[in-house]
C-alpha positions in Angstrom: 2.8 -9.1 -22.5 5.6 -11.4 -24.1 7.2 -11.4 -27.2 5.0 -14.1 -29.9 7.1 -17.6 -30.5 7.7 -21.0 -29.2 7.3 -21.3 -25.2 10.6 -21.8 -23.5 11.9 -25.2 -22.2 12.0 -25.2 -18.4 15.8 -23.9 -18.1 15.0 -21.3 -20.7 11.8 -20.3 -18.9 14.0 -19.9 -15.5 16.6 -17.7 -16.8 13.8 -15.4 -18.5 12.5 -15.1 -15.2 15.8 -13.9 -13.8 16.6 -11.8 -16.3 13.2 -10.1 -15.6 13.4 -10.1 -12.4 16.3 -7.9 -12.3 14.6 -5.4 -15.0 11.9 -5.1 -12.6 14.5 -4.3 -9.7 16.2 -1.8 -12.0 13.2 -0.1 -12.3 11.9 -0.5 -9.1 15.5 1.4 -7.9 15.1 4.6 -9.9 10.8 4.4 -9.3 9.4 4.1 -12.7 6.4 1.5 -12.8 7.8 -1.7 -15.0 6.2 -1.1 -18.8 3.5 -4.2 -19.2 5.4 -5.1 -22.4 8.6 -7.5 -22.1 9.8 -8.5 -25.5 12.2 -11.1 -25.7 14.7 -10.9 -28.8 16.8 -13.5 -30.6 20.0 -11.7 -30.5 21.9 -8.5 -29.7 21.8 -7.8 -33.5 17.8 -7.8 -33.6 17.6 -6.4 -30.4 19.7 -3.3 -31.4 17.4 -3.0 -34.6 14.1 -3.1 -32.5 14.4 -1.0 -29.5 15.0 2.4 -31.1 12.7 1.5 -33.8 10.0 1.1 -31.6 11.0 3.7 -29.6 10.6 5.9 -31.8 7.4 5.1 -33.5 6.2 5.9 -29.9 7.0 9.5 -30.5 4.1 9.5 -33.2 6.9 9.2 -36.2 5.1 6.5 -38.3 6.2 7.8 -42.1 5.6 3.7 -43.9 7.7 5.1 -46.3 11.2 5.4 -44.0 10.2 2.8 -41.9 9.7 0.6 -44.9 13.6 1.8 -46.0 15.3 1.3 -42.5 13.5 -3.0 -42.7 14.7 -2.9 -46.4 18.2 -1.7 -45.0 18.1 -4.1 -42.2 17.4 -6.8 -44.8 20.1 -6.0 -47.0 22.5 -5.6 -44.1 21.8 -8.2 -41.4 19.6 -10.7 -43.5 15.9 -11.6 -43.8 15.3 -13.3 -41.3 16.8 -11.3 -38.9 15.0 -8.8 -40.4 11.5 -10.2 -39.6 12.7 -11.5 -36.1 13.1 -7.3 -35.9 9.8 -6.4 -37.8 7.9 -9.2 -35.1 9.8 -7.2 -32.1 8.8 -4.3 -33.2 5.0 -5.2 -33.2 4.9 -6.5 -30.1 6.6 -3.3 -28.6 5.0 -0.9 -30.2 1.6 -2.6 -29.4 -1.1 -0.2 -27.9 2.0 2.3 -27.6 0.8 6.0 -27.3 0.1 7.6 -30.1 0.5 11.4 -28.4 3.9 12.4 -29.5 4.6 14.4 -26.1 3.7 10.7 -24.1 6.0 9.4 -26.8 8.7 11.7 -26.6 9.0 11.4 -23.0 9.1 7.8 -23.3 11.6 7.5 -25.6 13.5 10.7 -22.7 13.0 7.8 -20.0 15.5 6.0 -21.8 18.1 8.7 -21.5 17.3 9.0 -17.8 17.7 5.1 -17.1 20.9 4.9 -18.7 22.0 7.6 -16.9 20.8 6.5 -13.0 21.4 2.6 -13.9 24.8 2.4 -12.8 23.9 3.7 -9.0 20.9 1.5 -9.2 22.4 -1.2 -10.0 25.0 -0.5 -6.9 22.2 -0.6 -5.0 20.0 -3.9 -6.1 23.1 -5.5 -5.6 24.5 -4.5 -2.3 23.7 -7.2 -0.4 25.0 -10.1 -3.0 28.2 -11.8 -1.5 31.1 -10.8 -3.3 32.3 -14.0 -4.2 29.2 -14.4 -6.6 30.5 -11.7 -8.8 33.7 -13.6 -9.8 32.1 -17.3 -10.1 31.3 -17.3 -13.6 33.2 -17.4 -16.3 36.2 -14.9 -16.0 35.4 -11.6 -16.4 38.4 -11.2 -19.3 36.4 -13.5 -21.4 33.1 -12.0 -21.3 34.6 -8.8 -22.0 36.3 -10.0 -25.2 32.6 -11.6 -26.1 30.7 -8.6 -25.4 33.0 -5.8 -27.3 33.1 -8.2 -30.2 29.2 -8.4 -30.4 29.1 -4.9 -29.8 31.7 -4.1 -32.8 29.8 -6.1 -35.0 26.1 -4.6 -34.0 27.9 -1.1 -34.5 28.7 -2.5 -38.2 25.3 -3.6 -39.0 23.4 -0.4 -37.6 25.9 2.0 -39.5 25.6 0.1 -42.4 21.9 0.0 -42.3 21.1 3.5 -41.0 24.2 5.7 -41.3 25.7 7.8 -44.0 23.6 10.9 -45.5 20.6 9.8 -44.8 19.7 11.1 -41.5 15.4 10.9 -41.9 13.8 10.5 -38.1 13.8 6.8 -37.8 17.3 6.0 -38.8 18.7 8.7 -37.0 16.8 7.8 -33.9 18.5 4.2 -34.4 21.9 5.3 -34.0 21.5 7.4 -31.5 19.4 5.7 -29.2 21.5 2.5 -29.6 25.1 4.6 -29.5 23.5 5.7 -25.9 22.7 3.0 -24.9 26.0 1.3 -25.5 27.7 2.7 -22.6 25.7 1.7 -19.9 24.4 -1.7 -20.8 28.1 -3.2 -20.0 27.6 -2.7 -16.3 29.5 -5.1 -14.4 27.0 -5.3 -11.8 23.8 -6.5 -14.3 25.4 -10.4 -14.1 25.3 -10.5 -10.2 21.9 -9.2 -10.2 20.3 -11.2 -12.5 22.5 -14.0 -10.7 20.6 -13.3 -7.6 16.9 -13.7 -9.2 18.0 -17.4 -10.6 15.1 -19.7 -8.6 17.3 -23.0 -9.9 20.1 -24.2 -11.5 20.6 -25.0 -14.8 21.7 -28.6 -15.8 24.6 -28.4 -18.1 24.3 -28.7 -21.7 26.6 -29.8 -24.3 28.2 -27.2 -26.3 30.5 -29.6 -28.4 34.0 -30.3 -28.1 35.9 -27.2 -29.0 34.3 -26.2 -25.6 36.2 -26.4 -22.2 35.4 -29.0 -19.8 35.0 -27.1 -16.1 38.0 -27.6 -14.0 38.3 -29.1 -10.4 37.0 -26.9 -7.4 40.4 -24.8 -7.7 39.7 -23.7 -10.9 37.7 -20.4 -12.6 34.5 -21.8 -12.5 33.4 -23.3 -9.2 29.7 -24.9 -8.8 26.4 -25.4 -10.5 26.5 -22.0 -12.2 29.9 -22.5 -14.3 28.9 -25.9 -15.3 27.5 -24.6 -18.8 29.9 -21.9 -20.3 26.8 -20.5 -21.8 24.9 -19.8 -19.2 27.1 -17.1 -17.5 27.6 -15.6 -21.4 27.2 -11.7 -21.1 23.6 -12.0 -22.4 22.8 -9.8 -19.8 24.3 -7.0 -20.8 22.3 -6.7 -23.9 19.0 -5.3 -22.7 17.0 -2.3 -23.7 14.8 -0.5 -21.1 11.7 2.3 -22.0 8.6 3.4 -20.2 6.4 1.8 -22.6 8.5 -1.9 -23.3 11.5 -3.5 -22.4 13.6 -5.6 -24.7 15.9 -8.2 -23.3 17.9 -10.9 -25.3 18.4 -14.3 -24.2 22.0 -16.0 -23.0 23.7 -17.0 -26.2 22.9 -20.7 -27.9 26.9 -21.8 -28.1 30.1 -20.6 -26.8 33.3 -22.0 -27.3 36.3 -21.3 -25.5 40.0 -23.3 -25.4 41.9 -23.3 -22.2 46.2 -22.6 -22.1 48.0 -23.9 -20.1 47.3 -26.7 -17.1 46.2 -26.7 -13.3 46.3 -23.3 -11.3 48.0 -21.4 -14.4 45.3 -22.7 -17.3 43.4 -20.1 -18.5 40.2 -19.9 -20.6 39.6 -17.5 -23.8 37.2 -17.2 -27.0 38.1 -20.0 -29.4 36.8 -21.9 -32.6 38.1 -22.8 -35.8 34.8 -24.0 -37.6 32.0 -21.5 -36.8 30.9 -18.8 -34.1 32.4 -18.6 -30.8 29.1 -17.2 -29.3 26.2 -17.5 -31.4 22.7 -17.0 -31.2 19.4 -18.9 -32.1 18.9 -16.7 -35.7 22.3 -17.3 -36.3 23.9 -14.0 -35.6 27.8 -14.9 -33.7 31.4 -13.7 -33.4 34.1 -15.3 -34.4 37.7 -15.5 -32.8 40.7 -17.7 -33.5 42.6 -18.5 -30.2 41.7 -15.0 -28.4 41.1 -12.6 -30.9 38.0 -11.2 -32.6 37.9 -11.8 -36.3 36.1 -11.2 -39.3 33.9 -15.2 -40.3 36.2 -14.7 -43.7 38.9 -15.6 -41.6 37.3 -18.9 -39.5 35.5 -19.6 -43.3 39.0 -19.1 -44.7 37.6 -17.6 -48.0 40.0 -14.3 -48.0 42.3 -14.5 -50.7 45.7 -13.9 -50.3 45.8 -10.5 -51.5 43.3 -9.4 -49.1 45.0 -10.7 -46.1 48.2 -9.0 -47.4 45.8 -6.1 -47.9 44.6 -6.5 -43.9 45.2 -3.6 -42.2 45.1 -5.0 -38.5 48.1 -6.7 -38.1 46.4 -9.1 -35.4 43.7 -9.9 -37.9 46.5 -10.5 -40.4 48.6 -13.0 -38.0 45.1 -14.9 -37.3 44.5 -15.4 -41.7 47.3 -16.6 -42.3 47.3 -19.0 -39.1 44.1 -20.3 -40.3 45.2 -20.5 -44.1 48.3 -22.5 -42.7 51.2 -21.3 -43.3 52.3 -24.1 -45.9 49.6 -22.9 -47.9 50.3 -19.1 -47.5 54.3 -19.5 -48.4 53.0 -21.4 -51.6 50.1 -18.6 -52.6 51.9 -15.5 -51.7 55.3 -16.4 -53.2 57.3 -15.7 -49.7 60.9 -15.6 -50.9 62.4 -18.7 -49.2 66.1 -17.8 -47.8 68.8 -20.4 -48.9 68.1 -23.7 -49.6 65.9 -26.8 -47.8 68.3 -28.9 -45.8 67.2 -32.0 -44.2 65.6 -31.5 -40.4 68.5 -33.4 -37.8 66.2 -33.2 -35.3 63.2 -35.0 -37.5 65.4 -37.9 -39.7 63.6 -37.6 -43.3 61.8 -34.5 -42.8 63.1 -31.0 -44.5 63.3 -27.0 -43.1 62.9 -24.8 -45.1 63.4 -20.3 -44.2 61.7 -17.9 -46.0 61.3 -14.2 -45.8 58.3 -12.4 -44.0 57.0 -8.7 -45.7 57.8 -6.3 -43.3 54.2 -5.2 -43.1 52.9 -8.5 -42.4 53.7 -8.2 -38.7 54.6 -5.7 -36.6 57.8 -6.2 -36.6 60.4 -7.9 -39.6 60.3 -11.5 -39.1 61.2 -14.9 -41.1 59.3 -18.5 -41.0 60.1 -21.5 -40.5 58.7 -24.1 -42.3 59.0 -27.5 -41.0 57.3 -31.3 -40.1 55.3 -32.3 -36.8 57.4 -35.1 -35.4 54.4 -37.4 -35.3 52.0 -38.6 -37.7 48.2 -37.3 -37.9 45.3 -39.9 -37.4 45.1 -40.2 -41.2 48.7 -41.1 -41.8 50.0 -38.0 -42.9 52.5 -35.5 -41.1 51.5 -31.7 -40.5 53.1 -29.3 -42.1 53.6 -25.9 -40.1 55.2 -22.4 -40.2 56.8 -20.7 -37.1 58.0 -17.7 -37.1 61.8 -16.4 -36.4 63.9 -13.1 -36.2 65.0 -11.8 -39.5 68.2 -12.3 -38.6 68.3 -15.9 -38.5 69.9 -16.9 -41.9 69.4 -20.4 -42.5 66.8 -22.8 -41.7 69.3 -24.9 -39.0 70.0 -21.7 -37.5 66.4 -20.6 -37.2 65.0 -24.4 -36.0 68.0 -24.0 -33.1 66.6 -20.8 -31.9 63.0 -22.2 -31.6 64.4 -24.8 -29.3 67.2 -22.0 -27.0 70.1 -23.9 -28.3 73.0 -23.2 -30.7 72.8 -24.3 -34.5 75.7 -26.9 -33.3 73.3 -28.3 -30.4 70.3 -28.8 -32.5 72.2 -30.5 -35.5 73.2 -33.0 -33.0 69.9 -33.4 -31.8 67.6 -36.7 -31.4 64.5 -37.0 -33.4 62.2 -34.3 -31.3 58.2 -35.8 -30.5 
């Protein structure tokens, strides 16, 4: 039995199989029958929300009351329709479940017991898959960053929505059971499996243009596989097994990433500056700004400045103001600016200008920069931007000189830079 909804195109339909084809090898390894119910979920987030839930209401815990409190929370927390996306998951798990609380409890035990034997089985479904298949997607470095940020942000949402005092069956169950599961559902060996199941490729698709092109046949990805980003996304490592369902969540809808550099030495990592990095159909994503996870206040640039000076994480602090623009920030949080603008020798009718960085702003005491891009936007205009400097550079020649390795004397004397 499948989860309710529209059917699957034909490239959707192929991966489901894959992915279910490697549950049923999991299972098959540690010799539990595969449950007759496979629920398909939107996203980590509902996914996370589901499992326990219906785990539990197979241990004969079915108080409306607290189950109506933990959708309410859900609601309130993650949104309503990611709320009913759970509430429809739920049904279709639960369905025909046993209502004998020792069946029940033992199923919801089974998931214990799988987390705790997957890693070995896993080993073992996978034995014979060349090696080279396990490092032919997209690099490991960037999945990883994906996955922890999806996790951090599920953790958010179930603590907000179950946690605190009110420990009642369900919502306990929640957290636990999802806290459990965390650990082993990041097995690096789950891609490679479900790798091996694929029956056909899967035609690229556009993922718009903050998205990396592939490279040549020396680069990170290599064949039909890497040819959509998306498709090797760590979708795989979101998937919930019991005795009496399994949940599983597809690959996600978009992700973006920006490359670094050129030929042998380019590299790829999470990246957009106008929505999710990886997102999913319901509309749950992360967010990062070149490499790092951050908060969507940040990409929707709605923090004020207060709050970013407020920012504990200095990394998360570094990224708002990048996004803000430092032009903007000087202006809005009053940065002290250090002597005087002087006109920019190595940009003719363009001015520098120095000012002082709070030491808590970044890790360590540094100054900015603020100078012109040496050519002109499409719209005519020249970008202003912010670099930042030791403290102890003193004036805005001597700080511009340093950016470029030469001596305030050199870059006065300089040509007009590009």
């Amino acid at each position: 039995m499948n989860s309710p909804g529209p059917e699957p195109d034909d490239d959707a339909a192929t991966e489901r199989r894959a992915w279910e084809s490697a549950a049923r090898a999991c299972y098959r390894e540690i010799g539990v029958p595969f449950p007759e119910r496979v629920v398909w979920v939107s996203s980590p987030l509902v996914g996370a929300f589901a499992a326990p839930i219906a785990a539990c209401l197979s241990t004969g815990h079915r108080n409306n009351r607290v189950l109506e409190s933990v959708y309410r929370a859900v609601d309130d927390t993650a949104g309503e329709s990611v709320g009913h996306a759970v509430r429809a998951a739920v049904r279709v798990a639960a369905e025909g479940a046993a209502s004998d609380p020792v069946h029940g409890a033992a199923a919801t035990a089974l998931h214990a017991e799988i987390a705790a034997t997957m890693a070995a089985a896993l080993a073992s479904a996978v034995r014979d898959v060349p090696a080279r298949e396990e490092g032919r997607n997209v690099p490991a470095g960037v999945l990883n960053l994906v996955a922890d940020a999806s996790n951090a942000a599920v953790r958010a949402a179930v603590d907000a929505a179950v946690g605190g005092s009110r420990q009642d069956t369900i919502r306990g169950e929640v957290r636990r059971l999802w806290r459990a599961h965390l650990a082993f559902q990041r097995s690096g060996t789950w891609l490679p499996l479900v790798d091996r199941f694929r029956q056909d490729a899967v035609p690229p698709r556009d993922l718009g243009q903050d998205t990396v092109a592939p490279l040549d046949e020396d680069g990170p990805w290599q064949g039909a596989a890497e040819q959509d980003p998306a498709r090797s996304a760590p979708s795989g490592w979101w998937w919930w097994p019991f005795l009496d369902f399994v949940m599983l969540c597809p690959r996600p809808a978009e992700l973006h990433l920006e490359q670094v550099g050129e030929g042998a030495r380019a590299v790829h990592r999470p990246h957009r500056a106008d929505g999710p990095t990886a997102g999913w159909s319901d509309g749950f994503g992360v967010y990062f700004w070149h490499g790092t996870h951050v908060p969507r206040a940040v990409i929707d640039d709605t923090l004020t400045t207060d709050e970013i000076l407020r920012e504990t994480n200095a990394e998360i602090r570094r990224c708002a103001i990048e996004r803000r623009g430092w032009d903007r920030f000087i202006i809005e949080a009053g940065l002290e600016q250090i002597g005087p603008a002087v006109p920019d020798p190595g940009n003719p009718g363009q001015t520098l200008t120095l000012h002082d960085v709070p030491e808590d702003i970044y890790t360590t005491h540094v100054r900015v920069l603020l100078c012109t891009n040496g050519t002109v936007e499409r719209d005519g205009t020249r970008r202003r931007f912010g670099l930042t400097v030791p403290a102890d550079c003193s004036d805005p020649i001597q700080a511009a000189a340093w950016t470029y390795g030469l001596t305030p004397a050199q870059y006065a004397g300089a040509q007009r830079r590009s």
